[in-house]
Residue frames as qw, qx, qy, qz and C-alpha x, y, z in Angstrom:
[[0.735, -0.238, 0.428, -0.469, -54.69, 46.40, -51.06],
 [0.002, 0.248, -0.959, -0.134, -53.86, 42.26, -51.22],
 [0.844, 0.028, 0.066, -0.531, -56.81, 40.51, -52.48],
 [0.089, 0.360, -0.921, -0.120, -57.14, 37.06, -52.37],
 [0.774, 0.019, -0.026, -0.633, -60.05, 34.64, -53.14],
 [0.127, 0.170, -0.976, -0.054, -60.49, 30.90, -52.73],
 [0.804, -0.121, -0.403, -0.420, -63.69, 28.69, -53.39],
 [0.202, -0.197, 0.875, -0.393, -64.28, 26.39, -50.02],
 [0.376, -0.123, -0.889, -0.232, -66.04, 23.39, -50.19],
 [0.178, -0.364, -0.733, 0.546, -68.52, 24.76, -47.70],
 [0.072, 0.730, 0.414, 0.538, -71.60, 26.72, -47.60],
 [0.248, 0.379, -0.253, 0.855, -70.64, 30.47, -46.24],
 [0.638, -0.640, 0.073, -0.421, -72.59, 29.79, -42.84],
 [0.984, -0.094, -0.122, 0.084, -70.34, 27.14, -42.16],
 [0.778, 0.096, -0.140, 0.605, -67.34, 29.57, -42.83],
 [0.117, -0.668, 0.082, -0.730, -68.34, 32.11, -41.52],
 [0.799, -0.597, 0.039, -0.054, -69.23, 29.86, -37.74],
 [0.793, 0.192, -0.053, 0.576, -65.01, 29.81, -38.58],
 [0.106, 0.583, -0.053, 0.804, -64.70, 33.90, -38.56],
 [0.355, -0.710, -0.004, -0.608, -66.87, 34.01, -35.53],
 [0.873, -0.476, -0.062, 0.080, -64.97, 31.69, -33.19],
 [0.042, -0.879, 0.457, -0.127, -62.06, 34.08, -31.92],
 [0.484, -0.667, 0.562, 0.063, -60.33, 31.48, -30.32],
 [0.856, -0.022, 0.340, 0.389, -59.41, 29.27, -33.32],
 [0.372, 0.897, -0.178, -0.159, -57.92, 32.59, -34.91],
 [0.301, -0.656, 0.666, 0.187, -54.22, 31.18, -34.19],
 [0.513, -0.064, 0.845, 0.140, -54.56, 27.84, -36.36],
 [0.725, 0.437, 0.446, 0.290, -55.47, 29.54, -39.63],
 [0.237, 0.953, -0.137, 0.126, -54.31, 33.22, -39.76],
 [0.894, 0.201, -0.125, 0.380, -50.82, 33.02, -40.45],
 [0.428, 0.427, -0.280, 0.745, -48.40, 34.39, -38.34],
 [0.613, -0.574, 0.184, -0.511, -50.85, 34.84, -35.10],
 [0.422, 0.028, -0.837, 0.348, -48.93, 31.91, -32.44],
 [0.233, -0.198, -0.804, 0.509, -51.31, 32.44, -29.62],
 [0.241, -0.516, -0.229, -0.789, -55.07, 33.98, -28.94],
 [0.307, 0.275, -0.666, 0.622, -55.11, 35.12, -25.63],
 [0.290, 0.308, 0.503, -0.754, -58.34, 36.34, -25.05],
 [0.001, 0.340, 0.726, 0.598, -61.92, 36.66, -26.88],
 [0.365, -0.134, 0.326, -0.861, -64.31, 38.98, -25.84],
 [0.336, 0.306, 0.874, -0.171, -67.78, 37.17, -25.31],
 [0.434, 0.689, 0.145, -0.561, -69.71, 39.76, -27.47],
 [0.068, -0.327, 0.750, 0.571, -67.06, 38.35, -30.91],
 [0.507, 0.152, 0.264, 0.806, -67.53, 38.65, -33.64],
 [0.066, 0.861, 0.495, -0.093, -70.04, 41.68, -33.01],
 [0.434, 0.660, -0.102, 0.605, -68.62, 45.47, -34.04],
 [0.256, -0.842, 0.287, -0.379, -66.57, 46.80, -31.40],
 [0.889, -0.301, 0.335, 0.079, -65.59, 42.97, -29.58],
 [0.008, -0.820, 0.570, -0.053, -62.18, 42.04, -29.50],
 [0.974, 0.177, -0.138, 0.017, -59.86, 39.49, -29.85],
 [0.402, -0.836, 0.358, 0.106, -56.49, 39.15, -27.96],
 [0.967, 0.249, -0.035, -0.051, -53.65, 38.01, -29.68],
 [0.320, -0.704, 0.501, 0.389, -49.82, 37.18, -30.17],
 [0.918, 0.374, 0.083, 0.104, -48.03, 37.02, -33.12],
 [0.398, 0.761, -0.490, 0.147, -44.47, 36.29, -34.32],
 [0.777, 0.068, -0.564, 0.269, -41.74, 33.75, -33.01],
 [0.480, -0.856, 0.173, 0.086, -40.69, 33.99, -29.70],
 [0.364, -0.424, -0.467, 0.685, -38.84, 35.72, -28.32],
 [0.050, 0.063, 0.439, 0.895, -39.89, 38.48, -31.01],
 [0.087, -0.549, -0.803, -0.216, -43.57, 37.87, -30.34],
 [0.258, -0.143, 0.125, -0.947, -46.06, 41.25, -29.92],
 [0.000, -0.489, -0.867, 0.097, -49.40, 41.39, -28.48],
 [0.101, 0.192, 0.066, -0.974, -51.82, 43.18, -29.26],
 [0.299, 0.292, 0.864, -0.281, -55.28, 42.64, -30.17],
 [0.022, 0.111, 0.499, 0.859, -57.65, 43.01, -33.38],
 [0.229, 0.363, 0.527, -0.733, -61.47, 44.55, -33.67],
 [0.319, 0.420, 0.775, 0.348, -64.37, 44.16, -35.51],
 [0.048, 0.192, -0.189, -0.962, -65.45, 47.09, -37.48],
 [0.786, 0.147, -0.033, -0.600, -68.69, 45.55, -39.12],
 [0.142, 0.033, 0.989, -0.005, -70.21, 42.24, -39.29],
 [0.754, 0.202, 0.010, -0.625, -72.81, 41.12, -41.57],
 [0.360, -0.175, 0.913, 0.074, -72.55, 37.12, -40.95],
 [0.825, -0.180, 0.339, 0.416, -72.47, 35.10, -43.33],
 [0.545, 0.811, 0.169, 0.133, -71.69, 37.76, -45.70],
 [0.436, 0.662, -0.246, 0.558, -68.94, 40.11, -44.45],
 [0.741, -0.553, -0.128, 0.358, -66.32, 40.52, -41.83],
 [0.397, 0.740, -0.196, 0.506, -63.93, 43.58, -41.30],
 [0.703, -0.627, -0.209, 0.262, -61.54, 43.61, -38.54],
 [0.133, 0.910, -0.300, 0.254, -58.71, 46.22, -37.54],
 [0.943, -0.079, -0.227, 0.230, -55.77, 43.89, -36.97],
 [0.195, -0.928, 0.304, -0.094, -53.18, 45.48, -34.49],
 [0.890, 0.194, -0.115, 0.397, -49.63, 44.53, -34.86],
 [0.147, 0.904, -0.287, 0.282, -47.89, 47.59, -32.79],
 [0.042, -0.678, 0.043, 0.733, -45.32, 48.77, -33.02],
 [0.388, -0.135, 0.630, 0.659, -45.22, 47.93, -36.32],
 [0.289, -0.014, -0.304, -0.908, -48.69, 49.15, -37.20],
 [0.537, 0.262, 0.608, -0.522, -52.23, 48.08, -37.92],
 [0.015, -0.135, 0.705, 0.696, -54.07, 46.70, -40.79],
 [0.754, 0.060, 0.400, -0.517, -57.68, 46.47, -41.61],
 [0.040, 0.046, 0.954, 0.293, -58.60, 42.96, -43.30],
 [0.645, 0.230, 0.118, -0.719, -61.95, 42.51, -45.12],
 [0.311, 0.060, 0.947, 0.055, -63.37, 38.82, -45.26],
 [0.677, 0.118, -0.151, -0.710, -66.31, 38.63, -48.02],
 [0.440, 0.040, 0.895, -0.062, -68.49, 35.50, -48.57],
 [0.548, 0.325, -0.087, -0.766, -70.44, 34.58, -51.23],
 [0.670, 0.153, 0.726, -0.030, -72.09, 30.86, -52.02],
 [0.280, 0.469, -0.509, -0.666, -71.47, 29.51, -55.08],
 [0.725, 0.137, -0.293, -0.608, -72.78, 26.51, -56.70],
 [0.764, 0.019, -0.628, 0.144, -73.03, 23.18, -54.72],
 [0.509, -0.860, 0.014, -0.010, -72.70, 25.10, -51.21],
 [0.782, 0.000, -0.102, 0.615, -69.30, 26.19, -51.88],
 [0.138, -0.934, -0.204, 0.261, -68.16, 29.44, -50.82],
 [0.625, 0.396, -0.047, 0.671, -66.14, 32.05, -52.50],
 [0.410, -0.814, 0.096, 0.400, -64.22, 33.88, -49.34],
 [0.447, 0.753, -0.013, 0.482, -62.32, 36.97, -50.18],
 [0.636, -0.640, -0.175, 0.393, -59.72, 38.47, -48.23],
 [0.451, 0.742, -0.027, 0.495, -58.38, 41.73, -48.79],
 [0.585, -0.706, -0.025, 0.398, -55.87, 43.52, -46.38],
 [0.385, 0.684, -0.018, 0.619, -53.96, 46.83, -46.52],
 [0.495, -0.234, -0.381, 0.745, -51.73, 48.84, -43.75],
 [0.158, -0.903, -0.317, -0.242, -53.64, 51.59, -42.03],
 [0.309, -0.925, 0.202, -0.087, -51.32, 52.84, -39.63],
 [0.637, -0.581, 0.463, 0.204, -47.47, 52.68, -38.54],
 [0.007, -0.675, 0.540, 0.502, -44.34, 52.11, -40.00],
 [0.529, 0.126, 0.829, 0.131, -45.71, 49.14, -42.34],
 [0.369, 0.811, 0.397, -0.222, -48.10, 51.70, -43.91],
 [0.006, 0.915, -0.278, -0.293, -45.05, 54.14, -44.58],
 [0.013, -0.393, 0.832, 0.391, -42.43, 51.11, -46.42],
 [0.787, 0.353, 0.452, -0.228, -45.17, 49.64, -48.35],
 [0.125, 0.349, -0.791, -0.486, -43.32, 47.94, -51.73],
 [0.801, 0.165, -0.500, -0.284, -44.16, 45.07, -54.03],
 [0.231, 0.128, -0.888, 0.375, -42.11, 42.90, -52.00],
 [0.232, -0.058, 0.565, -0.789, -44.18, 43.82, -49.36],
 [0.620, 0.301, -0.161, -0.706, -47.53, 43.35, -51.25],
 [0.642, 0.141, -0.742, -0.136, -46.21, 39.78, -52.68],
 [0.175, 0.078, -0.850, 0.491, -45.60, 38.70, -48.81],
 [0.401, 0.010, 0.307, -0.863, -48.78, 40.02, -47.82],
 [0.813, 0.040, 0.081, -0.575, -50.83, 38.02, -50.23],
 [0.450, 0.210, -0.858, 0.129, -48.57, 34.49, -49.96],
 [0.050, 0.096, -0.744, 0.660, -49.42, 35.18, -46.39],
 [0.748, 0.252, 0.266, -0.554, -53.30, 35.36, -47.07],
 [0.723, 0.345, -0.462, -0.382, -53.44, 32.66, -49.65],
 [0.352, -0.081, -0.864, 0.351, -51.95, 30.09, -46.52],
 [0.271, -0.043, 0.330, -0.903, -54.45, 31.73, -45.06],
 [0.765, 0.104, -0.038, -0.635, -57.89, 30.87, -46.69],
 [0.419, 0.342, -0.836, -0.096, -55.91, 27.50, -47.26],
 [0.330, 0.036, -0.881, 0.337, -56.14, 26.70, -43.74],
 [0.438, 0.086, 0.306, -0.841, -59.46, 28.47, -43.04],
 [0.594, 0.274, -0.538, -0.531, -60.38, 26.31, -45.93],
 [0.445, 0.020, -0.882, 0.154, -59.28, 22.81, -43.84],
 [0.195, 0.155, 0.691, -0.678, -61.26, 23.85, -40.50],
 [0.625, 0.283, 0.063, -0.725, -64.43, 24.70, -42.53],
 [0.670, 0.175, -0.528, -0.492, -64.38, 21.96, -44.66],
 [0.370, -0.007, -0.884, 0.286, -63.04, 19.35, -42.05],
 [0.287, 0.189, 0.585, -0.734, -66.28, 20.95, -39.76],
 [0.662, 0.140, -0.150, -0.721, -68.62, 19.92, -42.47],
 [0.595, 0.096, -0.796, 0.055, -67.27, 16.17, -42.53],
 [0.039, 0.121, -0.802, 0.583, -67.97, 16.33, -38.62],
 [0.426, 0.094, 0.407, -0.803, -71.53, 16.80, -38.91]]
């Protein structure tokens, strides 16, 4: 599994009201271009999230689900990507001193052929690709505490 941690200037209600609004999923998770849908029930277990990712013309849809939610603490979602597979991702929170939050993010291939040519390589991409991640989860949450 790719872990990856980063300390946000925010306290982990603040980044967590981030996790539970489906529809800015495209403008920090890297490599989603477009959320089509959101159920109304998000981030609850079972509610959905519609998405596309990859460049066009290359782009899949397909759409990820929450497994558990315990706001502001934890988030697990089963991120579809078929054909190429599925992955679950597991967001922790945890407030640290000064209302800053340390957000984990672990992800690992669960299904399909992603699961089946796991390498390092693979692994290194994976957690570049979460570390631009929390980056830019990092700029909405913190740039939503300056708004208020």
């Amino acid at each position: 599994m790719a872990i990856v941690e980063k300390v946000i200037d925010a306290p982990p209600q603040q980044v967590f009201d981030v996790l539970a609004d489906g529809w800015t999923y495209s403008d920090w998770v890297v490599g989603t271009v477009h959320v089509r849908q959101v159920d109304d029930t998000w981030p609850r277990v079972g509610s959905q999230l519609h998405h596309k990712a990859g460049p066009w013309p290359f782009s899949l849809q397909d759409a990820s689900t929450v497994l558990e939610c315990d706001a502001p603490q934890r988030l697990v979602l089963k991120a579809g990507l078929w054909p190429a597979g599925e992955a679950i991702v597991v967001f922790h929170l945890e407030p640290v001193d000064g209302g800053r939050t340390r957000v984990t993010i672990g992800e690992d291939f669960a299904a399909g052929p992603l699961r089946w040519i796991r390498t390092k390589l693979n692994d290194l991409v994976l957690h570049q690709r979460n570390k631009e991640t929390l980056r830019r989860l990092s700029d909405i949450a913190t740039r939503q505490k300056a708004d208020r």
